[in-house]
Structure formats: structure tokens, C-alpha cells
C-alpha positions as CSV (number, residue, x, y, z in Angstrom):
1,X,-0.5,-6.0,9.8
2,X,-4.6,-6.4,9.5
3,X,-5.8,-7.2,6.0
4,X,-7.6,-4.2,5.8
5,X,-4.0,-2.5,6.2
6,X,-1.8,-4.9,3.6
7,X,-5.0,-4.6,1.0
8,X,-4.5,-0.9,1.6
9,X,-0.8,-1.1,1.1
10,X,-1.1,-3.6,-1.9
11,X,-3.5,-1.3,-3.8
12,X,-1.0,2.4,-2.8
13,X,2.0,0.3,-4.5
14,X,-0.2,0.1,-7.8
15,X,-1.2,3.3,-7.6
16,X,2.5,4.8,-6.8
17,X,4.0,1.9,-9.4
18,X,1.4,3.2,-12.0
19,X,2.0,6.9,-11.5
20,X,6.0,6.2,-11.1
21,X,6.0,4.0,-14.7
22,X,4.0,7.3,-16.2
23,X,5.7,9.8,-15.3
24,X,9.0,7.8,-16.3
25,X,7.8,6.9,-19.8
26,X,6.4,10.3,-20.4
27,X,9.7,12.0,-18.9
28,X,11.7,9.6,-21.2
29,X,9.3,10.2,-24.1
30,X,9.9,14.0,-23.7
31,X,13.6,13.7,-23.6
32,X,13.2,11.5,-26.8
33,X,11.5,14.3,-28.4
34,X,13.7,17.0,-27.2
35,X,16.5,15.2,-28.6
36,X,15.2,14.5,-31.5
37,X,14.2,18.3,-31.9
38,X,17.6,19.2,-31.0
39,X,19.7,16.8,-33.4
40,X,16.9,18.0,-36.2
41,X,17.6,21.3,-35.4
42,X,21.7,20.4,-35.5
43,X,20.8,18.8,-38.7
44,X,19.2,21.7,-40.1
45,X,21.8,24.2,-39.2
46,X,24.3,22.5,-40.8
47,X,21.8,21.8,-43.9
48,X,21.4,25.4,-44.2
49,X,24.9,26.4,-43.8
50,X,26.2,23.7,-46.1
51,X,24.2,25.0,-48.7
52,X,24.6,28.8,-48.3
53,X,28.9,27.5,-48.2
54,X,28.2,25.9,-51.2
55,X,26.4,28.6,-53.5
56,X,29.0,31.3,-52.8
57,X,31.9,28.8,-52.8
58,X,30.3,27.4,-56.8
59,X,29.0,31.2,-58.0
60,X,31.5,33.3,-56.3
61,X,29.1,36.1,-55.4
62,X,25.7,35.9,-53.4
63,X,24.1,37.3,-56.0
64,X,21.0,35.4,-56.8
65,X,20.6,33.7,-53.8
66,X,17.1,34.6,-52.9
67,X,15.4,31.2,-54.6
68,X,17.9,29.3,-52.4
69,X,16.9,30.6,-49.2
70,X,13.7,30.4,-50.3
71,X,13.7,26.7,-50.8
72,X,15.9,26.3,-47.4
73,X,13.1,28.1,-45.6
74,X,10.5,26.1,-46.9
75,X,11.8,22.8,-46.3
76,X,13.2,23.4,-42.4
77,X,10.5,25.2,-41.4
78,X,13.0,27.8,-39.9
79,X,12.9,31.8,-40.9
80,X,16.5,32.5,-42.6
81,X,17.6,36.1,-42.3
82,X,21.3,36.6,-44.5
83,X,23.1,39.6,-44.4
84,X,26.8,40.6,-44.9
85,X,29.7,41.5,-42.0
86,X,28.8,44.5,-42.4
87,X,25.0,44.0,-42.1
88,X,24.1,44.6,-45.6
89,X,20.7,42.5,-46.3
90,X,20.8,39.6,-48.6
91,X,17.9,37.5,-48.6
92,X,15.0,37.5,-45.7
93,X,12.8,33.9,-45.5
94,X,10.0,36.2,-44.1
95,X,10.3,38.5,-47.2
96,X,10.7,36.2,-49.5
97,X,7.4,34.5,-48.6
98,X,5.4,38.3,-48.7
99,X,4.9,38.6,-44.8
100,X,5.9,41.1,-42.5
101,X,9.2,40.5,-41.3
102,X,9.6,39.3,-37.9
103,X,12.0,40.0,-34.6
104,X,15.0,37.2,-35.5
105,X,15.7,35.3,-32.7
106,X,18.4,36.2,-30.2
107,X,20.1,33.3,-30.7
108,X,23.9,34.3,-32.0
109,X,24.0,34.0,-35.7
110,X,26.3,31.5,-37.8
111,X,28.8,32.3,-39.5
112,X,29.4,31.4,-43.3
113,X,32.5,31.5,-45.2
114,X,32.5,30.7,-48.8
115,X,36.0,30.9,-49.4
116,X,38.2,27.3,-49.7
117,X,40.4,25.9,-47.0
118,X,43.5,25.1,-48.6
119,X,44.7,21.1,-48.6
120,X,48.4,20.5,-48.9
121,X,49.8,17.1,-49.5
122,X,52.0,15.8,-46.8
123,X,55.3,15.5,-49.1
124,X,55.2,19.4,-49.3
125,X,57.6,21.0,-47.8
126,X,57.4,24.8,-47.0
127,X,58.8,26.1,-49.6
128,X,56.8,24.3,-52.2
129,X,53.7,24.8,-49.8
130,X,53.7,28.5,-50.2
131,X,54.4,29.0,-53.9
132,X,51.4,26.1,-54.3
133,X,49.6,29.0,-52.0
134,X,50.5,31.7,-54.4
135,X,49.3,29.5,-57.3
136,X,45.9,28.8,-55.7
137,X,45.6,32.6,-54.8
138,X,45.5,33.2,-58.6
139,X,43.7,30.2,-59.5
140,X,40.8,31.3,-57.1
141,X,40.2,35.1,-58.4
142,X,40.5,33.5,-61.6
143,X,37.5,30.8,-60.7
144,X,35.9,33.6,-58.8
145,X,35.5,36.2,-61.8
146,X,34.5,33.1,-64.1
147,X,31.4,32.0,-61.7
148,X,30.0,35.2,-61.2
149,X,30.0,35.8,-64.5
150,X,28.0,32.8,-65.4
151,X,26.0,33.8,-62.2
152,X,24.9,37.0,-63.8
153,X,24.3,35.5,-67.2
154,X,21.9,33.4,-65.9
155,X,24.0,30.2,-66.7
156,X,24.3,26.9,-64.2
157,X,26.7,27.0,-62.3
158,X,28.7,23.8,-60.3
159,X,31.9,23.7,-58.8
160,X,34.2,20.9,-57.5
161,X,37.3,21.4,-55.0
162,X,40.7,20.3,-57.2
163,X,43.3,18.6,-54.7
164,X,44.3,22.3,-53.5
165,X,40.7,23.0,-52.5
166,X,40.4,25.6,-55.6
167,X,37.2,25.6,-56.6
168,X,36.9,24.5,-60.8
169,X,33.7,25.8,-62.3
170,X,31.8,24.1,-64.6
171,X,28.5,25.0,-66.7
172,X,25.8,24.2,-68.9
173,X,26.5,26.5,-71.2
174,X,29.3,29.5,-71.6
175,X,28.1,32.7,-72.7
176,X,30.7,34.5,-74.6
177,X,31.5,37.3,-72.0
178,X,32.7,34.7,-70.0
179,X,35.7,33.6,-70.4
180,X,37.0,29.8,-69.0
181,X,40.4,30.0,-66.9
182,X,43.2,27.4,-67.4
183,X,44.8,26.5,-63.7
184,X,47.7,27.8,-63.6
185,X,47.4,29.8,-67.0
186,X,47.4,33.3,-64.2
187,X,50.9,33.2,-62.1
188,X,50.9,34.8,-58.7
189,X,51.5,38.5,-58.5
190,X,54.3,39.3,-56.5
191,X,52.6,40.8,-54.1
192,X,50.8,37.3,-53.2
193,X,54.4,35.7,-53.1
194,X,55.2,38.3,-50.9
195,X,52.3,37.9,-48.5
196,X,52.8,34.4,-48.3
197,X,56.7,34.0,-48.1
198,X,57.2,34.5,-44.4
199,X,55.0,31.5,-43.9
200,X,57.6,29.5,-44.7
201,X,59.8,30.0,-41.2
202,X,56.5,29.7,-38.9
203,X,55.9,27.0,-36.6
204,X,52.7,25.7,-38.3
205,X,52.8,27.0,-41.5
206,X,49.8,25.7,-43.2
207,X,47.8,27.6,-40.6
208,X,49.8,30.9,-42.2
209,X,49.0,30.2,-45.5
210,X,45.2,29.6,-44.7
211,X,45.2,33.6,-43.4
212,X,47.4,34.6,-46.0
213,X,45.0,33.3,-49.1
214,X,42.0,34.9,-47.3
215,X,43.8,37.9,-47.4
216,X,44.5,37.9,-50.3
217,X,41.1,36.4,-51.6
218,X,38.8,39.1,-49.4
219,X,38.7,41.3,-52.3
220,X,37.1,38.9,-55.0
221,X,35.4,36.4,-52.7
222,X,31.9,36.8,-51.2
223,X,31.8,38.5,-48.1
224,X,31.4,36.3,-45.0
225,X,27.5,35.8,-44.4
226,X,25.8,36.1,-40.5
227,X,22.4,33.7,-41.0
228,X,20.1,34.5,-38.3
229,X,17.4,31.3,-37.9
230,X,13.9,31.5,-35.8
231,X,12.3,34.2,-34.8
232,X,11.4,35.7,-31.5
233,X,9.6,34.2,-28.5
234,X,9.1,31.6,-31.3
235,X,6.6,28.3,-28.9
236,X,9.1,25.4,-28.2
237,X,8.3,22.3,-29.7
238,X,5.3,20.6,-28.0
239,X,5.3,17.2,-27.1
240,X,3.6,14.7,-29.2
241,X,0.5,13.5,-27.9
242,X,-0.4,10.2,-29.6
243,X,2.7,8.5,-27.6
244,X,2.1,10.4,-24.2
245,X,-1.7,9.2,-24.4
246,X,-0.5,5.8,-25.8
247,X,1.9,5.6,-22.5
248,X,-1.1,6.5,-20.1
249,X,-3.5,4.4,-21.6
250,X,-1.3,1.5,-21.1
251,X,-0.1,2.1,-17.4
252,X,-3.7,2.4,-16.7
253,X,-4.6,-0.4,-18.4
254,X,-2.0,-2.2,-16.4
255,X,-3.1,-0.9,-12.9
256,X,-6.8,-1.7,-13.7
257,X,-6.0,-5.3,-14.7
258,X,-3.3,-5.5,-11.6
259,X,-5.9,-4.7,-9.4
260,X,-8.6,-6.9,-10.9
261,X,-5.7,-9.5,-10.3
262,X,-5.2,-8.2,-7.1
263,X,-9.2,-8.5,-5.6
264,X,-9.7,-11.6,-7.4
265,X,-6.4,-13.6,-5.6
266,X,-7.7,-11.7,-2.3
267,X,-11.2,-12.4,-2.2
268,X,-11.3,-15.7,-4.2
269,X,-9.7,-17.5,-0.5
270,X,-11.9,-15.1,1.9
271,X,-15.2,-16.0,0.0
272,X,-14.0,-19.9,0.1
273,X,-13.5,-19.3,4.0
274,X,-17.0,-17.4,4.0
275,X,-18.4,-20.2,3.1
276,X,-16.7,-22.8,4.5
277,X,-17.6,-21.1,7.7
278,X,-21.2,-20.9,7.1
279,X,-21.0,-24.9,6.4
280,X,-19.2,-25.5,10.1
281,X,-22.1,-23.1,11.7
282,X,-24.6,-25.4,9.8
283,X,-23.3,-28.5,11.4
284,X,-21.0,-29.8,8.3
285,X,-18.0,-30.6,10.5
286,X,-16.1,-31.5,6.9
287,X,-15.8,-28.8,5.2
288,X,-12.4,-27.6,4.3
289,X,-10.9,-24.5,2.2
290,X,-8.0,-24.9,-0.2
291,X,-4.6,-23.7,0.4
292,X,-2.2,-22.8,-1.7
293,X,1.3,-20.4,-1.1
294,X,2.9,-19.5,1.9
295,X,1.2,-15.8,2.0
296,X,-0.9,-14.9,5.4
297,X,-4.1,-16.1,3.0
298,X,-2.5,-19.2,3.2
299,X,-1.9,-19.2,6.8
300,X,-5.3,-17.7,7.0
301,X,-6.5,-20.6,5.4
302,X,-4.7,-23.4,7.3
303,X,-5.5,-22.2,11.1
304,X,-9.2,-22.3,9.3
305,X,-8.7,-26.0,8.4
306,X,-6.9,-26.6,12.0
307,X,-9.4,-25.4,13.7
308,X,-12.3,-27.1,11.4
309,X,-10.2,-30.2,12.3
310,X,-9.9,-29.9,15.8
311,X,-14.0,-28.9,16.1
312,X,-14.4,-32.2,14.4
313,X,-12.0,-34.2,16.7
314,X,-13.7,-32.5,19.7
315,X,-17.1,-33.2,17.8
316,X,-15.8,-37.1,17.8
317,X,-14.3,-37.4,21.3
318,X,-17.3,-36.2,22.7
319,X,-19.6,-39.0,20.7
320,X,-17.4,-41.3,21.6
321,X,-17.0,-40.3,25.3
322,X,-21.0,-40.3,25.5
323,X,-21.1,-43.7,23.8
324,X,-18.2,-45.4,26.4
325,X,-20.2,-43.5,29.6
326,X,-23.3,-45.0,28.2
327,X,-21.4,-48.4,27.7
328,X,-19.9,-48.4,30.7
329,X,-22.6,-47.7,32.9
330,X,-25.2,-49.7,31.1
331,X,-24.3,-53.3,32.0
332,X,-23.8,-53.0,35.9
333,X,-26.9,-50.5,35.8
334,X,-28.8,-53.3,34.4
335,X,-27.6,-55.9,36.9
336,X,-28.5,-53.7,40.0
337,X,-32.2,-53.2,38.3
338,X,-32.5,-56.7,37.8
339,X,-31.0,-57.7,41.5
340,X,-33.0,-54.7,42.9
341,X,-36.4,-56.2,40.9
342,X,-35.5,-59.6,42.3
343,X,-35.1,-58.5,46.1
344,X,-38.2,-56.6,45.9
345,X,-40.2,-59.3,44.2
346,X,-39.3,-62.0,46.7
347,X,-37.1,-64.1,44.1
348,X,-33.8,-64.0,45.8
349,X,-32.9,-63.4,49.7
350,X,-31.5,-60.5,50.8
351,X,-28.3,-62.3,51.9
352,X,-25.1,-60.6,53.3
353,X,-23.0,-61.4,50.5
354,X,-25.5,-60.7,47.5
355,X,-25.9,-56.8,50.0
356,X,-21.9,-56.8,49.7
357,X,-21.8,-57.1,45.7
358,X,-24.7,-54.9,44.9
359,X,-22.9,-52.3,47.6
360,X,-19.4,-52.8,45.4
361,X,-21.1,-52.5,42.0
362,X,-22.3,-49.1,43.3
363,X,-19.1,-48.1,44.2
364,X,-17.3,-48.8,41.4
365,X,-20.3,-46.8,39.6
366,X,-19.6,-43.9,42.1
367,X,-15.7,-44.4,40.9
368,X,-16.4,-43.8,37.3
369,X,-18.5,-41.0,37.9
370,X,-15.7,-39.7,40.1
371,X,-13.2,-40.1,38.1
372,X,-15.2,-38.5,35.1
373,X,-16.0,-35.5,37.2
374,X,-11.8,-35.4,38.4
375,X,-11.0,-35.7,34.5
376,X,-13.7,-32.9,33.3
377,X,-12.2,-30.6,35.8
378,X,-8.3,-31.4,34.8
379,X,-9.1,-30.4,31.2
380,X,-10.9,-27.3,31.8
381,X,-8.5,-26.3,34.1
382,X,-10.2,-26.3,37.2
383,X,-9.1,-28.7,39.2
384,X,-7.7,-27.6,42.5
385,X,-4.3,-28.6,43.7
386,X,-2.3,-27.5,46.5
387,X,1.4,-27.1,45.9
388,X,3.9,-27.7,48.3
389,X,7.7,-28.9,48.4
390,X,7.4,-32.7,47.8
391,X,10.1,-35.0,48.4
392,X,9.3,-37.5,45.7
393,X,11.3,-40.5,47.6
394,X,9.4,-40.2,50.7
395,X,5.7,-40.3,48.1
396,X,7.4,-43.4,46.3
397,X,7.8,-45.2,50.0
398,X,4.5,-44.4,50.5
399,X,2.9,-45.8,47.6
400,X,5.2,-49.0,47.7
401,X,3.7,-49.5,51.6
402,X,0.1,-48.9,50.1
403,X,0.0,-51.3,47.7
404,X,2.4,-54.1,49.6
405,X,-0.3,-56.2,50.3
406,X,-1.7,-56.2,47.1
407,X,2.0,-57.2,45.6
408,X,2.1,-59.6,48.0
409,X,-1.5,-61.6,46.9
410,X,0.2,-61.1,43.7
411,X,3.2,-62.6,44.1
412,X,5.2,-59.8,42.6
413,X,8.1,-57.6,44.1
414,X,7.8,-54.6,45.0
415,X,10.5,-52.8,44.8
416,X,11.9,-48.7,45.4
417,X,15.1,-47.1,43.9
418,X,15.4,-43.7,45.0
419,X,19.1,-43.2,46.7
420,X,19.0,-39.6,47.4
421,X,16.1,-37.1,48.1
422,X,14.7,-35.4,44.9
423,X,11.8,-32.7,45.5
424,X,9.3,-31.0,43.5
425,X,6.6,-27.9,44.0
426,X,3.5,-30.3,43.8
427,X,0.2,-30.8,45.2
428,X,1.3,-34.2,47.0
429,X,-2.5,-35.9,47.3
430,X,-2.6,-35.4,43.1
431,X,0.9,-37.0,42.3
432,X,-0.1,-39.9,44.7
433,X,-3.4,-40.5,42.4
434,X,-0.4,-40.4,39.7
435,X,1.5,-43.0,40.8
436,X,-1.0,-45.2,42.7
437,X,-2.9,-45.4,39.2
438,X,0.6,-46.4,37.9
439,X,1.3,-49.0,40.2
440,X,-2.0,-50.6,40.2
441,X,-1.4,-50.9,36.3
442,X,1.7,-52.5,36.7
443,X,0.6,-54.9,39.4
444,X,-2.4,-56.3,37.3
445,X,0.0,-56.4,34.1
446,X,2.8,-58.7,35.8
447,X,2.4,-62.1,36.6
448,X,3.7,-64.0,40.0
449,X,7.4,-64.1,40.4
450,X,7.5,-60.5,38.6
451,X,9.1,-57.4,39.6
452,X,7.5,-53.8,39.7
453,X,10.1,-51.2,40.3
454,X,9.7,-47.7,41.7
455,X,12.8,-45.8,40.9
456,X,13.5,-42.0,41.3
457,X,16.4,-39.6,39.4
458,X,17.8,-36.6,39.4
459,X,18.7,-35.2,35.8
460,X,19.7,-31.3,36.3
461,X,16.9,-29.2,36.7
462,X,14.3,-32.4,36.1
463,X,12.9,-35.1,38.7
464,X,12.8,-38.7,36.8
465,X,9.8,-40.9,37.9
466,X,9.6,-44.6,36.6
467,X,7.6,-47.6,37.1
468,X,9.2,-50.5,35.9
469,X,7.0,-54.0,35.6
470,X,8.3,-57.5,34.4
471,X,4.9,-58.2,32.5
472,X,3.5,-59.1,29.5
473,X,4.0,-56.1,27.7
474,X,2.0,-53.5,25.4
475,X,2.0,-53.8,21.7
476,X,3.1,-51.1,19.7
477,X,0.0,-50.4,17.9
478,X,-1.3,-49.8,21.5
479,X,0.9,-47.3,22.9
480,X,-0.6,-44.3,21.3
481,X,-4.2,-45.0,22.6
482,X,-3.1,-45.7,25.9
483,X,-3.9,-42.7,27.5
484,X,-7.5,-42.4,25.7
485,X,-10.6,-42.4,27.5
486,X,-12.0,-45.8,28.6
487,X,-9.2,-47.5,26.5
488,X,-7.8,-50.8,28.0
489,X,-4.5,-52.8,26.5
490,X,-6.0,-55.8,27.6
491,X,-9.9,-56.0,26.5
492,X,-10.1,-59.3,28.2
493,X,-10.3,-56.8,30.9
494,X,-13.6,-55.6,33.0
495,X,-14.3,-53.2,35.4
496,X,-13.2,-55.2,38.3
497,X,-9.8,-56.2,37.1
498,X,-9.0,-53.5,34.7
499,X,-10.2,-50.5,36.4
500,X,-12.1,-47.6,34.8
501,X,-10.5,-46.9,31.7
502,X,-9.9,-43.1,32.6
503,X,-7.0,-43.3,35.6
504,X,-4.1,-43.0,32.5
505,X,-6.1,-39.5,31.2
506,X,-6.5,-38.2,34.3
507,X,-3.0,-39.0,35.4
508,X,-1.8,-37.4,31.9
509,X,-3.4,-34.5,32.9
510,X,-2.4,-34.2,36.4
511,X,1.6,-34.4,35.3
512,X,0.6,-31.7,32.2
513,X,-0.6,-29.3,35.2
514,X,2.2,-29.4,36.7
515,X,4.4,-28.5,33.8
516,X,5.8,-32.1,33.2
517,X,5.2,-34.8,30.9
518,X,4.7,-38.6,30.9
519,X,5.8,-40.9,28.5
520,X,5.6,-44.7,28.1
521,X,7.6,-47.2,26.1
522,X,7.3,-51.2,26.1
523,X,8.6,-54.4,24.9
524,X,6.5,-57.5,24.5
525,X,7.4,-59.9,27.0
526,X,9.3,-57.8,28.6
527,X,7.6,-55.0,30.1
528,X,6.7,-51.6,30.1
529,X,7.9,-48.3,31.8
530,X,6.2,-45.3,32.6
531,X,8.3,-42.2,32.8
532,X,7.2,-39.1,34.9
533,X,9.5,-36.0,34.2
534,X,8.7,-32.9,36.7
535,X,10.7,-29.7,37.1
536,X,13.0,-30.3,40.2
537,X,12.9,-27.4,43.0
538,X,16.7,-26.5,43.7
539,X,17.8,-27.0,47.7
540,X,20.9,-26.5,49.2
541,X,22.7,-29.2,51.1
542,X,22.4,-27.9,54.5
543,X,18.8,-28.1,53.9
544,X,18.8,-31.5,52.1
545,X,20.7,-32.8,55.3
546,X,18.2,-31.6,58.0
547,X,16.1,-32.9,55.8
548,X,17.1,-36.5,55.6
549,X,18.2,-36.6,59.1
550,X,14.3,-35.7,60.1
């Protein structure tokens, strides 16, 4: 994914987070409120009904009601429209408050009974429970004609249920029209033990006697009331809008600071790598740009520093590969000049021998610029080979032969361990460069009465290549620059008995061309061994036998 596209992405999932987390806490807000305006509305309901209940259940008539509904109306909020079962009007908020009445809501209206519900102790049995009935039938008209007698004289009126549920009036003060029942001073009629007598032999017979004492009650009791609340088409509550702003504010806020977040953890690494850049264009091969997480920033930011690093290990190796060609070249430059000056000036004869050096010296000149030009080509990848099916014994017997006679001025074995054919895909000429530079090594490193072993493996799909020597050995410290430019193990060396310094690189590169690798590892005192590993090309044996009887 391009940065463009993941900044893009970054900066949709704060806008889709910050429109999600508003519409969630506005959503939840609303349902809040609706609740809220829903268990207030409960609330008032049963505020209004409770009340209504509890003026006809104290006064026992509805007369006078109209302050009361007044006083509902005003604290709910809600019009209150009473009227009778049989829709005679009692008290209209609307009314009450001089303005025109409005349509009531069509909401069904509540139902309010003033009349007790009966409580009968658990030790009753149904016998007892419907003469108790009977009792609180009379005990009721009694209470009833008492309160709305105090109603009409303008007296207070409370009332408290006795254990039955009777109600038992109580006043400020008794006017003398009105006269105070005693409970149970009235007996049942016995028409009311009649109606509530078959209760006794029903299945749940408090249910019975709860119809029975309405009956009996209708005609003194206040008539059930319908209470209409609202009005209609009445607007629904609105939402509140110091929260809702409040929520918005904050998720934008939030968003607006994520962002800012955001573009300052983004850009903060792009503007270090801006100018970091800028410093490697100007030639300030150390610059370098922080890194911190495992984000693709921070990968951003180390391929930056890998490549700074290898521009400045290129930067080096080519210093340092101009200073050794310049080091190389200078000293025997300097004694053919001076040779060339003498010849020319009559100092020295031009003898046969001193013709012979000066003609070597140029030579090994033309062998280091030879090798230079082999090694430049090998690294930029074009240097030509020419594969073809090598068999790598028959290129080991060839070097051994070449470099007999230099063995044997040595005074070191030469030696070849190859017991059956093992071929590669190769360009033959450029693996013999490989191991005649190996050879040669191991020859100058291993003194008379050494060995130097050529030995050849086959492991799977791989060819095995060593040379073995008996020498001195390469310290350890040394193994890693061996196969650096110009680089010698022994610096005792020169030209003439060391070589170039660059026949390790080139073979290095040679082997990397052709998909292997080399390795080296050595013991002091011991020797050393260089290990070529190519990939082997597979033969079948009819093939490998015409092969080996050729």
C-alpha cells in the first residue's frame, strides 16, 4: 500500500471513528432522554392517579375537586380532563386555567377507582371473612356520608385505611350537621349479608367479596373517574441540546487533535528523511535519520540508513581502491622511469638481463591492470563466460600438471583426490583462473616437505572443491579481509612473491557468477582450505561411463 493510500486510509478511519462515536453518543443520549421522558411521564400518571384515588377515597364525593386538578396540572405540565363513566364533566385543566379547551389526546384514558380494596388477615376463614365484608360494607357508607359532609362544609378532610382497608375520616374541625361514625356502631343490612354469603363456597373467595362490597358500595361511593392527559398532536419531547452539542464538540475535538497526532508522527520521519537526503546529495556521507517502531516509517527509515551506509562503504572502497592502484603502481613506475632515465643517459648498459627485468616489471604492471579490468567487469556483471558441461576432475588434473613444476622447485606435493567424475555447467577457462589463483596461494604459503591437496566431492545436488596446503596458516583476524582488494596475509609479501593482491576478489566473484560460493577456514600451523561449492549438473550412468571410458 503507497503512503499516499495508508495516509488516506489513516485519516477515513478518523473520520468514520469520529462520525460512528457521534452518532452513538447522540443515539444513546436520545434514548437517555426518551427514557427519562417516559419513566417521568410513568411517574406522573401515577402521581396524578394516586392523588385523584386519594381525594375521592378521604372526601367520598368528587365534589370540590377542581383546586386539585388544578394544582396536578400545574405541576406535571400535562392537561387533565375528569369526567364520570358516564361522561359527566368534572374538572377540565384547560378550563380551570381560562383557555379554550383543547382536543384530549387519543391516548385511552385511566381509570380511577376511589373505593377500598378489602385486606383480610390470613387466619380468616370464609365464614368470618364475609361477615368482616358485611361489617366493612356498613362501616364504608357510614365513612362515606361523614366525609362528604365535611366536604360540603368546607371542613379538612383526611382519611387513613383501618386493617380492613375502610377508610376512617378525620377533621380539623366537625361542623354539627355532621355526625362522626363509630366502626361497627351500623351492622350490615341483611341484604349485604345476603349478597356476600355465597362467597363463602367459591374457589377464591376474597376475589368475591371484593365485587360484592363494590356492589354494594356503588350507590354511596364516587363514581369511577376516566382522566384523559395531553392533548392532541401535542410536539414530542425535543432532545436537549446542551449534551448533543457537548457530545459533538468533543468527538471533534478528538478527531482534530487525532489528526494533528496523526500528521505530526507521519511527517515528523519524512521531513528527517527530507533532510537527510539533501545532506547525502551535498556530499555528507554521515548523515543518518532516527528510527523508532516497526511501522513501514520505520522500515522507510532503515533501507534510508542502509543505503546511506552502503553509499558510504562504496564511497570508502573506492578511496581506498584508488589509493592501493596508486600504491601499487607507483613504486615499479618509479623504477622503470629511473632505469629508462639511466639507459637513455648513458649511466647503465643496456644489458640482456637488466632488458629481461625491466620487460617483467612491465608485465606484472600489465597483470594488475588486467586483473583490475577482469575484476571491474565481474562486479558489474559483465564479464563474459561461456558455459559448458565441465567435468571438474579432469580441470583439477589439469591444474595439478600446470603447476607441477612449480611444486616441484618448491619442494611440496602435489597432490589430486577426485575418485569419481563430478560435472558442473561452467565456463571452463574462468574456473581454471579459480583454481590456478588457489593453487598458486597455496604453493607460496607451504614450505618444502608440505602437501597441497586438490580434492573433489560430490554432496547431492552440490560439487565440493578444496585446496588443502600444510602451511603456515592464516590468523583469524585475517580471514575476513582475505578476499579484499590488494589485501595480502603475509605483508612481508611483494608483487613478485605475493601476486597482485586482487586474484582472491576476482576468484570470489567468478564462483558468485556461477551461483556458488567460496569459503575459507584455517588453523595456524596447520593450514588452510579453500572450499568451492558449485551446483552439480545431474548425468545418468550410461553417460558418466562413456564418459570415463573416453
Amino acid at each position: 500500500m503507497s503512503f499516499r493510500l495508508r495516509v488516506l486510509g489513516l485519516l477515513m478511519l478518523v473520520a468514520l471513528t469520529a462520525t460512528a462515536a457521534t452518532a452513538w453518543l447522540t443515539l444513546r443520549q436520545a434514548n437517555r432522554q426518551v427514557q427519562e421522558t417516559v419513566t417521568a411521564g410513568r411517574e406522573e400518571v401515577s402521581r396524578i392517579t394516586g392523588t385523584l384515588r386519594a381525594y375521592g377515597f378521604a372526601h367520598g364525593t368528587w365534589e370540590g375537586l377542581s383546586p386539585t386538578v388544578t394544582e396536578l396540572a400545574r405541576d406535571t405540565g400535562q392537561r387533565i380532563r375528569v369526567v364520570t363513566e358516564s361522561d359527566v364533566l368534572l374538572a377540565d385543566s384547560d378550563a380551570l386555567a381560562g383557555r379554550g379547551p383543547r382536543e384530549p389526546s387519543s391516548q385511552p384514558a385511566v381509570l380511577v377507582d376511589p373505593r377500598p380494596v378489602l385486606r383480610f388477615p390470613r387466619s380468616q376463614t370464609p365464614r368470618t371473612s364475609t361477615k368482616l365484608t358485611a361489617t366493612a360494607i356498613a362501616d364504608y357508607r357510614a365513612a362515606v356520608a361523614y366525609a362528604s359532609c365535611l366536604t360540603r362544609a368546607g371542613a379538612r378532610v383526611t382519611a387513613a385505611a383501618d386493617d380492613v382497608g375502610v377508610p376512617r375520616i378525620s377533621t380539623d374541625r366537625r361542623p354539627a350537621q355532621c355526625e362522626e361514625p363509630k366502626p361497627g356502631a351500623d351492622p350490615p343490612t341483611e341484604r349485604d349479608l345476603d349478597a356476600v354469603r355465597p362467597c363463602g363456597t367459591e374457589r377464591r373467595p376474597t376475589d368475591c367479596l371484593q365485587r360484592a362490597f363494590g356492589e354494594r358500595t356503588s350507590s354511596v361511593a364516587p363514581p369511577r373517574l376516566e382522566v384523559r392527559l395531553g392533548v392532541q398532536n401535542e410536539s414530542p419531547p425535543t432532545l436537549a441540546a446542551a449534551p448533543t452539542v457537548a457530545v459533538a464538540v468533543g468527538v471533534a475535538l478528538a478527531a482534530i487533535l487525532g489528526a494533528l497526532l496523526l500528521s505530526r508522527a507521519v511527517l515528523r520521519p519524512v521531513r528527517a528523511m527530507t533532510l537527510a537526503a539533501k545532506g547525502l546529495g551535498e556530499g555528507d556521507l554521515d548523515r543518518r535519520v532516527p528510527v523508532s517502531g516497526r511501522d513501514e516509517i520505520a522500515q522507510l527509515g532503515g533501507a534510508f540508513n542502509r543505503m546511506a551506509d552502503s553509499l558510504q562503504a562504496g564511497e570508502e572502497r573506492q578511496r581506498r581502491l584508488i589509493g592501493d592502484i596508486a600504491h601499487e603502481l607507483r613504486t615499479p613506475l618509479a623504477n622503470l622511469r629511473g632505469y629508462l632515465e639511466a639507459l637513455r643517459d648513458g649511466v647503465v648498459e643496456p644489458t640482456p638481463d637488466l632488458l629481461a627485468s625491466l620487460h617483467e616489471e612491465a608485465m606484472l604492471q600489465q597483470r594488475i591492470v588486467d586483473d583490475l579490468q577482469d575484476l571491474a567487469l565481474a562486479e558489474a556483471g559483465t564479464l563474459t563466460y561461456h558455459p559448458t558441461e565441465v567435468d571438474l576432475g579432469e580441470l583439477l588434473e589439469t591444474g595439478r600438471t600446470a603447476h607441477h613444476a612449480q611444486a616441484e622447485a618448491a619442494g611440496v606435493t602435489l597432490e589430486l583426490e577426485a575418485p569419481r567424475p563430478v560435472f558442473v555447467t561452467a565456463d571452463p577457462d574462468r574456473l581454471r583462473q579459480v583454481v590456478g589463483n588457489l593453487v598458486g596461494n597455496a604453493l607460496r604459503a607451504t614450505p618444502a616437505g608440505g602437501t597441497v591437496t586438490l580434492a573433489l566431492a560430490a554432496r547431492g545436488e552440490l560439487a565440493v572443491l578444496e585446496v588443502r596446503d600444510t602451511g603456515k596458516g592464516i590468523a583469524e583476524t585475517d580471514l575476513p579481509h582475505l578476499f579484499d582488494r590488494f589485501w595480502r596475509a603475509d605483508a612481508s609479501r611483494g608483487r613478485a612473491t605475493g601476486g597482485s593482491g586482487l586474484g582472491l576478489s576476482i576468484a570470489r566473484q567468478i564462483v558468485t557468477d556461477h551461483r556458488g560460493t567460496i569459503e575459507v577456514r584455517s588453523t595456524v600451523g596447520a593450514g588452510t582450505t579453500f572450499t568451492v561449492v558449485l551446483p552439480a549438473t545431474a548425468r545418468d550412468d550410461s553417460a558418466g561411463r562413456a564418459s570415463g571410458g573416453r
